[in-house]
NUSE-587326 format. One line per 10 residues: their letters; for each residue x, z negated, y negated of C-alpha. Coordinates in Angstrom, 2 decimals. Layout:
a) X/Z/Y ~ ... $
END
This chain:
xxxxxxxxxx) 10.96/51.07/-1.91 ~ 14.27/51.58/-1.04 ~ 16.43/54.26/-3.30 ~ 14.73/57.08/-4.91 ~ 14.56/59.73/-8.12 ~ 11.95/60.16/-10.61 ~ 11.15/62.62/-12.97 ~ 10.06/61.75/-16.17 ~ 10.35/64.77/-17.98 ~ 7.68/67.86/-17.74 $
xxxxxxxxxx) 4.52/68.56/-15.99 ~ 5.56/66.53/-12.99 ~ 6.75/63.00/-15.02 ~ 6.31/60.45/-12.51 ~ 7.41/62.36/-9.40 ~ 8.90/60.47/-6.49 ~ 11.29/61.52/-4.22 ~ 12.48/59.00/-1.56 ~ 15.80/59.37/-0.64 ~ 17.46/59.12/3.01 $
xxxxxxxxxx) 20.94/59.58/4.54 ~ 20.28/63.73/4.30 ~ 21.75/65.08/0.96 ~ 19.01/66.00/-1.77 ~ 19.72/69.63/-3.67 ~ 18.36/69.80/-7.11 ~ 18.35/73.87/-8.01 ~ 16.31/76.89/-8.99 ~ 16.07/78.09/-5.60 ~ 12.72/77.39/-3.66 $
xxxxxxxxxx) 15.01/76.33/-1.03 ~ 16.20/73.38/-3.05 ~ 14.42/69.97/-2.59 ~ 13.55/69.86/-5.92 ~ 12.96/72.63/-7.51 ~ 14.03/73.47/-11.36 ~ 12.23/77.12/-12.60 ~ 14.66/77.08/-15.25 ~ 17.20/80.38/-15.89 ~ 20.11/77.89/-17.12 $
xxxxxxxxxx) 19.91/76.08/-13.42 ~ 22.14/77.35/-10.62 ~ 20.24/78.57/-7.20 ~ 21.93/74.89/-6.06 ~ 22.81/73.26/-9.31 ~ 23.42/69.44/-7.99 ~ 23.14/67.25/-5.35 ~ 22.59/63.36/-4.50 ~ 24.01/62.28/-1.03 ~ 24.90/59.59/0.73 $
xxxxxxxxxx) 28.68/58.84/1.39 ~ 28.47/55.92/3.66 ~ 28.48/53.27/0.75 ~ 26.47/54.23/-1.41 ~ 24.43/57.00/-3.40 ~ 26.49/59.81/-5.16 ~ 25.25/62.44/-7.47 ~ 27.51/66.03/-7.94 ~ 27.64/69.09/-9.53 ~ 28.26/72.17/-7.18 $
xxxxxxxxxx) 30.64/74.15/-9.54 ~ 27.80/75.54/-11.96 ~ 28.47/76.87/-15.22 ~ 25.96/74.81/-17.48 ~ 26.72/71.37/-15.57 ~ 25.13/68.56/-14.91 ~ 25.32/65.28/-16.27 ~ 24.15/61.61/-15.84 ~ 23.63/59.22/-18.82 ~ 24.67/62.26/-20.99 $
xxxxxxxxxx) 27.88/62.59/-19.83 ~ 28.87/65.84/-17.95 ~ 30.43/64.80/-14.40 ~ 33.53/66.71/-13.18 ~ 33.46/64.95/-9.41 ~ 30.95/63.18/-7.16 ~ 29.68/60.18/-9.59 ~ 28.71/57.17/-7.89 ~ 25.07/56.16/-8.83 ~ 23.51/53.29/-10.08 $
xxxxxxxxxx) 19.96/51.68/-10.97 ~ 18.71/53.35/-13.76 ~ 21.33/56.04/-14.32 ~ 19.60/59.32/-15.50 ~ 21.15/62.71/-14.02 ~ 20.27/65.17/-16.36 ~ 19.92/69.27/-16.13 ~ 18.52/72.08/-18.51 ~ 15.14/71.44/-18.02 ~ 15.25/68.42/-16.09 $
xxxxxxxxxx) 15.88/64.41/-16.49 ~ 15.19/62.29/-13.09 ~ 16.06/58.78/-13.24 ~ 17.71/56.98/-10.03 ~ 16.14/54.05/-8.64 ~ 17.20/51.64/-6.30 ~ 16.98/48.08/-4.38 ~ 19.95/45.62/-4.37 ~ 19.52/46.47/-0.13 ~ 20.54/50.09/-0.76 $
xxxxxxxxxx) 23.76/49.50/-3.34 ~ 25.79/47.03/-1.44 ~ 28.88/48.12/-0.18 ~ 28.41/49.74/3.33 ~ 24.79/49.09/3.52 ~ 23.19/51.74/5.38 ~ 19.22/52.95/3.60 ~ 16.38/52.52/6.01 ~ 13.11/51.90/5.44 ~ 11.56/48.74/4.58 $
xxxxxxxxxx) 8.51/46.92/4.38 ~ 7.15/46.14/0.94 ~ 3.66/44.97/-0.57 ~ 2.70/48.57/-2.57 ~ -0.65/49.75/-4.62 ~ -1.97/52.95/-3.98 ~ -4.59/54.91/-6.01 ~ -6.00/58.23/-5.08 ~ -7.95/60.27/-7.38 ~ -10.39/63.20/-7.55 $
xxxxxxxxxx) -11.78/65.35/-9.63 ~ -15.86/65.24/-9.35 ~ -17.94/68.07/-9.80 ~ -15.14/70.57/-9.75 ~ -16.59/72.92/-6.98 ~ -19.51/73.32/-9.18 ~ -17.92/73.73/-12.34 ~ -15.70/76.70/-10.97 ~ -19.29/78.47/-9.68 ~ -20.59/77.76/-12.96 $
xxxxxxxxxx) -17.86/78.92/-15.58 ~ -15.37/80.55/-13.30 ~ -11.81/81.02/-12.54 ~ -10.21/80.49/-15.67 ~ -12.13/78.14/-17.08 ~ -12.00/75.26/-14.06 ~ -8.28/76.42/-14.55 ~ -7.68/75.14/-18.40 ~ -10.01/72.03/-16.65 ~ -7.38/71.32/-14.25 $
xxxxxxxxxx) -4.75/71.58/-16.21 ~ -6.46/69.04/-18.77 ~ -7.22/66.61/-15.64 ~ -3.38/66.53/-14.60 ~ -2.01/65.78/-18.41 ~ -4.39/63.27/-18.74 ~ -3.38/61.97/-15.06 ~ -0.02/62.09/-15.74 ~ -0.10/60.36/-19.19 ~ -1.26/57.34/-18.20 $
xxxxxxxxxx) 0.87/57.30/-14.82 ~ 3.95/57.13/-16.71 ~ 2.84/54.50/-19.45 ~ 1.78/52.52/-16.09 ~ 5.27/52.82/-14.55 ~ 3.49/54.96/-11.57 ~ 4.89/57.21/-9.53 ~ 3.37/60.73/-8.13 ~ 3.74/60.90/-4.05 ~ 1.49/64.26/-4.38 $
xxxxxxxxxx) -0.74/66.31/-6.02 ~ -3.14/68.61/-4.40 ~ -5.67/70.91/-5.95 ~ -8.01/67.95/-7.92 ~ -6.55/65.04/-6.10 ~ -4.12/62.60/-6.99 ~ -1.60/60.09/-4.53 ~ -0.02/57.67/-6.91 ~ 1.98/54.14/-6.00 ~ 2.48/51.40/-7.91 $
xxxxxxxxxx) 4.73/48.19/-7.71 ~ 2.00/46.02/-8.29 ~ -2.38/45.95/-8.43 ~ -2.45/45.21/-12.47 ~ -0.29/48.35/-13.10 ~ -2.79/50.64/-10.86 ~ -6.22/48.79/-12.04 ~ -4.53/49.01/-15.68 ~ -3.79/52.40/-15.42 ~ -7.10/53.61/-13.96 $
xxxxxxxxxx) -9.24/51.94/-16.59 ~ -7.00/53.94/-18.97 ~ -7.15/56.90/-16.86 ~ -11.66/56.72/-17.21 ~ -11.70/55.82/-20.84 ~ -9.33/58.71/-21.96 ~ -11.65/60.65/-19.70 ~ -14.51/59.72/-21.17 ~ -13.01/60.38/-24.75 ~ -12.11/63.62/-23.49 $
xxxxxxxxxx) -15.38/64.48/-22.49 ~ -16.99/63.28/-25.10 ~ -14.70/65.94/-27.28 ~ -14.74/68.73/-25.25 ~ -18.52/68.34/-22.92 ~ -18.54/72.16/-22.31 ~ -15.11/71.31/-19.90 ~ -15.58/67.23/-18.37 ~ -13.60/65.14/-17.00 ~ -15.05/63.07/-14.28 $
xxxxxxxxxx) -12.98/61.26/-12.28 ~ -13.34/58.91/-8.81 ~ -10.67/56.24/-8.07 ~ -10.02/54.22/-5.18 ~ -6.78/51.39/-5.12 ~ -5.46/49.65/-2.72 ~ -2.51/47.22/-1.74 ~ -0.79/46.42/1.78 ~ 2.30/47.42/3.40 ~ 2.81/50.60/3.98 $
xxxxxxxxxx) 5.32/52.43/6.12 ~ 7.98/54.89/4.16 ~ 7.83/58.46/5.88 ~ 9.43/61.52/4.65 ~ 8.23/61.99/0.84 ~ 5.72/58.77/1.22 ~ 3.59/56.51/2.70 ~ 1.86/55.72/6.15 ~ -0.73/53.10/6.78 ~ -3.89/51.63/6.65 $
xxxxxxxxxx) -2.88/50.67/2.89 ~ -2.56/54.22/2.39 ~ -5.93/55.20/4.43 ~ -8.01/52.88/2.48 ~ -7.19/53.94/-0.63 ~ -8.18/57.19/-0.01 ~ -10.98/56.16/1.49 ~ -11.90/54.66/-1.47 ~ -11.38/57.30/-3.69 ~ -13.49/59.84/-1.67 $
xxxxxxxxxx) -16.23/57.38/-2.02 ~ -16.21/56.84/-5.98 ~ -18.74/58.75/-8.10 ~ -18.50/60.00/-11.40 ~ -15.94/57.67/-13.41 ~ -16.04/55.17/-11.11 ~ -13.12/52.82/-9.52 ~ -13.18/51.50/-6.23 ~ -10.80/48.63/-5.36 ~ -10.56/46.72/-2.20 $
xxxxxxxxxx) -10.90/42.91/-1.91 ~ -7.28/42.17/-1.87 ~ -6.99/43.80/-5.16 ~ -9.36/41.90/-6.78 ~ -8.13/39.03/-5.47 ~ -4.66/39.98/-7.23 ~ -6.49/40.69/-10.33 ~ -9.13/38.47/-10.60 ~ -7.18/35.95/-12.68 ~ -6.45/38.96/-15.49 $
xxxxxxxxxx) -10.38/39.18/-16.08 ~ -11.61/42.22/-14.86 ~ -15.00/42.33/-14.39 ~ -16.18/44.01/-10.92 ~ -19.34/44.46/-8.79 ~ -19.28/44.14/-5.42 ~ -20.41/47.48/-3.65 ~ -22.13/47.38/-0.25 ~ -23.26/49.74/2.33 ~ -20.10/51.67/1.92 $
xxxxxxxxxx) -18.61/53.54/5.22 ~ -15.26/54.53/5.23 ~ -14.19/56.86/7.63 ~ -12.11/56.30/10.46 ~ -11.51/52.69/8.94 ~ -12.87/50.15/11.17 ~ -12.66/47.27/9.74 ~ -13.98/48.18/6.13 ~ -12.71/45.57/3.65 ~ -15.18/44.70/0.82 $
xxxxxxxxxx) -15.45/47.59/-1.94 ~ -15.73/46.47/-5.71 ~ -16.23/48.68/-8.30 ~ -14.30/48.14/-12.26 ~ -16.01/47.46/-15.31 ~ -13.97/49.95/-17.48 ~ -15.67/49.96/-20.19 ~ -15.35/46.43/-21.45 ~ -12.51/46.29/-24.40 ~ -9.65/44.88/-22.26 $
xxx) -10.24/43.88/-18.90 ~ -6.60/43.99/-17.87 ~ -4.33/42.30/-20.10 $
END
């Protein structure tokens, strides 16, 4: 995927930010590209750039500093895989392909086999008429913990996360199928503890090549998946044929479903649903 930052501290652990040739500012202001609501940040705290050879990471003369790996940084610091830059309130870990880090290299884009799983929320609509504002708010707020949770112990990262819905990518098929058959089972625990406020989730996954573009992913990898997921019911995963076929080895049981259209998606792949409720499908 080419170099990028994570978070893996607060409510958005497992965001991904892709980075390009433009500098990134880290900050308090809602100008910054990623924002920190945190009184101890500076307006423009830090900022990760490019400087020809390769990424640097820099605090912009702030009085509580910034530092990677726990040590506070007094000039642009030159970053590698895995370093963490750190600020009140934030921790982000840096990323980044052997393609990126060599000496003059210049980051572009490339190709590279990816799993994507959208999710949604069922029922949610419904719920809000029913019990109102403030309760489908505490719902939502349960949904994305539980989302998020299980993203990170996957290794997942968060592209985006609109209203119910979910756009998650994963290096590999048995991270995304593992992580949404421990995404419905913690759901259904959930729900089982708490059935006045439910948590009923639809899942769709699917693997290609997709096309980086600004903060993501273009593609019919992409499409699909969502496709998928808009076609779930109730605690159900979708997953295309080609992640089955990368699966299939691991044991997870699937049905094959038929007489599914997905929209705009000519050539519609065939759809099998997970069996999440045997005891472990996906070692």
């Amino acid at each position: 995927m080419g170099a990028t930052l994570i978070e893996t501290t607060g409510e958005r652990k497992g965001q991904l930010y892709i980075l390009e040739e433009a500098p990134l500012v880290i900050g308090r202001s809602t100008e910054a590209d990623i924002v920190v609501p945190n009184a101890l940040v500076s307006r423009k705290h830090a900022r990760v750039s490019w400087d020809g050879q390769r990424y640097v990471v820099e605090d912009l003369g702030t009085r509580n500093g910034t530092l990677v790996n726990r040590e506070q940084i007094s000039a642009p610091r030159p970053l590698t895989d895995g370093d963490e830059i750190i600020l009140p309130g934030l921790v982000i870990v840096f990323r980044s392909s052997d393609e990126t880090m060599m000496l003059g290299a210049k980051p572009a884009p490339r190709l590279t086999t990816l799993t994507f799983l959208f999710s949604d929320l069922r029922d949610y609509s419904a719920f809000v008429e029913q019990r109102g504002d403030a309760a489908a708010a505490e719902l939502i707020r349960d949904y994305r913990v539980l989302m998020r949770e299980q993203i990170a112990a996957a290794e997942g990262a968060e592209i985006k996360t609109e209203g119910d819905s979910f756009y998650v990518v994963f290096d590999t098929a048995q991270q995304a199928v593992r992580c949404a058959i421990a995404i419905q089972r913690m759901a259904a625990r959930k729900t089982a503890e708490r059935t006045d406020r439910p948590i009923h989730i639809g899942i769709g996954i699917n693997t290609g090549e997709p096309v980086p573009e600004g903060d993501g992913f273009v593609g019919s990898a992409v499409n699909v998946a969502a496709r998928l997921a808009q076609n779930a019911k109730a605690s159900e995963i979708l997953v295309s044929e080609v992640v089955r076929g990368l699966v299939r080895a691991s044991g997870a049981p699937m049905d094959e479903r038929t007489g599914i259209t997905l929209k705009n998606i000519e050539d519609v792949p065939r759809i099998f649903a997970v069996d999440w409720t045997e005891r472990d499908p996906v070692a």
